[in-house]
Each structure stands twice: as C-alpha cells, then as structure tokens.
C-alpha positions as CSV (number, residue, x, y, z in Angstrom):
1,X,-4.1,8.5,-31.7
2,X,-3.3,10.1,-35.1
3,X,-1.0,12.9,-34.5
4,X,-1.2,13.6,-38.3
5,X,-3.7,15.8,-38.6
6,X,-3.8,19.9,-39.1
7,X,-5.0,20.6,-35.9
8,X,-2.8,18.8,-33.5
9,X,-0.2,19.6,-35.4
10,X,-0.7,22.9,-35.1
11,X,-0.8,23.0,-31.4
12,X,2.3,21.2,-30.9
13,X,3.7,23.9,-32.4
14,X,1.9,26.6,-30.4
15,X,3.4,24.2,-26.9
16,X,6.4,24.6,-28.7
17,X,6.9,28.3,-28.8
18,X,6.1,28.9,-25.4
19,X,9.1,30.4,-24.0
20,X,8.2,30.7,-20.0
21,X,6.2,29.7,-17.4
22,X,4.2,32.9,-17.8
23,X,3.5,32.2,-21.7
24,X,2.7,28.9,-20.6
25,X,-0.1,29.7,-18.0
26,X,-1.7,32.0,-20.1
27,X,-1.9,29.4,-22.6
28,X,-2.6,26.7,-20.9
29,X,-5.3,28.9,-19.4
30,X,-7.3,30.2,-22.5
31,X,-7.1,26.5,-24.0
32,X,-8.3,24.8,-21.0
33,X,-10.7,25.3,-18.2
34,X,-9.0,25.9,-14.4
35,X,-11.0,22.0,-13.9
36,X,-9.4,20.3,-16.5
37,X,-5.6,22.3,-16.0
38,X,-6.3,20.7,-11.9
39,X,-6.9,17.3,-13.4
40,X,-3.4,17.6,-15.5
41,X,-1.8,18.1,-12.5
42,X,-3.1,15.4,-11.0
43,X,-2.4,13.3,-13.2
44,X,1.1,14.1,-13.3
45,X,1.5,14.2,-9.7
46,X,0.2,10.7,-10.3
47,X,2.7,9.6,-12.4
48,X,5.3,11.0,-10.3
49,X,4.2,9.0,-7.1
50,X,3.8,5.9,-9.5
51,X,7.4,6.2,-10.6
52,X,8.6,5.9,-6.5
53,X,6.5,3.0,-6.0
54,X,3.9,4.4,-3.7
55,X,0.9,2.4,-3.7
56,X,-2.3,3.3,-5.5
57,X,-3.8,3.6,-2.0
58,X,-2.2,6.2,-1.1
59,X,-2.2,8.3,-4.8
60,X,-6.4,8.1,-4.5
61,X,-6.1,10.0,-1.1
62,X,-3.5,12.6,-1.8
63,X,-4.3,13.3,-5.3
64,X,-8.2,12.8,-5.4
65,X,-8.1,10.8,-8.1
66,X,-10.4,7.1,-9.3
67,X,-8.4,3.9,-9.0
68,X,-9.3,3.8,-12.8
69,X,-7.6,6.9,-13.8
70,X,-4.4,5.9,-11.7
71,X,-4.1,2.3,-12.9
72,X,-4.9,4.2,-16.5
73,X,-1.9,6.6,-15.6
74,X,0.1,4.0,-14.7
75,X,-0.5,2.2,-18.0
76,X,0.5,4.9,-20.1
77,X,3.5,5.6,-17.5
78,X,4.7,1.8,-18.3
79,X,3.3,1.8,-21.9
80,X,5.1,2.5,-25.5
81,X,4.5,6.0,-25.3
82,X,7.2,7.0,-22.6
83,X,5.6,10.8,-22.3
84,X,5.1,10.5,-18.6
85,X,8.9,9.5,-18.1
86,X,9.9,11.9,-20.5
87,X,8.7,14.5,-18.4
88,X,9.7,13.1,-15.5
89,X,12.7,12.9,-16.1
90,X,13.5,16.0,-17.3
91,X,11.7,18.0,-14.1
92,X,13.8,15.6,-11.7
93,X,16.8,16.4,-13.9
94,X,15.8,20.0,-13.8
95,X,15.2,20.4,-10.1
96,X,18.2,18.4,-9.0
97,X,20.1,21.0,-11.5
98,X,18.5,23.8,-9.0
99,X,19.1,22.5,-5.8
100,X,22.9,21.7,-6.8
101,X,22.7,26.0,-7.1
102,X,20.6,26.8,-4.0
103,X,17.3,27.7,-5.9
104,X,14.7,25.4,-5.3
C-alpha cells in the first residue's frame, strides 16, 4: 500500500493526536461502524493468540473469525510489516508495567 498519499497521511496524524482512550473511542467510533471496530478487535485478538501458538482451531471458535482471515492475520503477523508485533508488544509491555503496580 502507498502510504503517500494526502489522505492517509492525514489520518495518521489524526491517530496520532489522540491523547486517551476516551479521544480514541470517539474517534474510532465516528470513523468506523460498531461492525467493523468488532472485526478490529478480532483481528487483534487474533494476532495475540497467534503470537502463543494456539492453533487456528481454536482462534475460529473463540474469536468467530474464517480460517482465511486468520491464516491472513497470521501472514501479516510473520510478514515485513511487523504492525501486529509492534502492538503487541507494546500492550504486553504495558500490562506487565500495570500488574508490576497492582492495576490491572
């Protein structure tokens, strides 16, 4: 994908000023509908469970999701991108962070 372009560059600057989770909903809200913010999630639980090695099996029942949009996940997870483990990482980082300080 061509990330140079007016438009997308413009929203990653709009993701990028969010300041909270409560900028971020509302966002996230008027740009997408409540199905497609659910499929995002999904996804990214996806891509969670693929990073512990559970088997696609079990990601189709718990998450709803195709075979074909978890073996995709799991491309991009292992692919040249690296935004999945970016992510990852940083909300494992962040939550072991919490649970060091008694807040999860």
């Amino acid at each position: 994908m061509d990330w140079n372009d007016k438009g997308k560059e413009q929203l990653i600057k709009a993701i990028l000023l969010l300041k909270n989770a409560d900028e971020t909903q509302r966002f996230l809200r008027d740009l997408m509908t409540e199905k497609e913010i659910k499929e995002f999630a999904k996804r990214l639980k996806a891509a969670e469970m693929l990073t512990e090695k559970i088997p696609y099996s079990t990601i189709e029942k718990e998450t709803g999701l195709s075979s074909t949009t978890v073996a995709r996940v799991a491309k991009w997870l292992n692919g040249k991108g690296g935004g999945y483990k970016i992510i990852i990482n940083k909300l494992h980082h962040h939550n072991s962070i919490q649970s060091r300080r008694g807040l999860s």
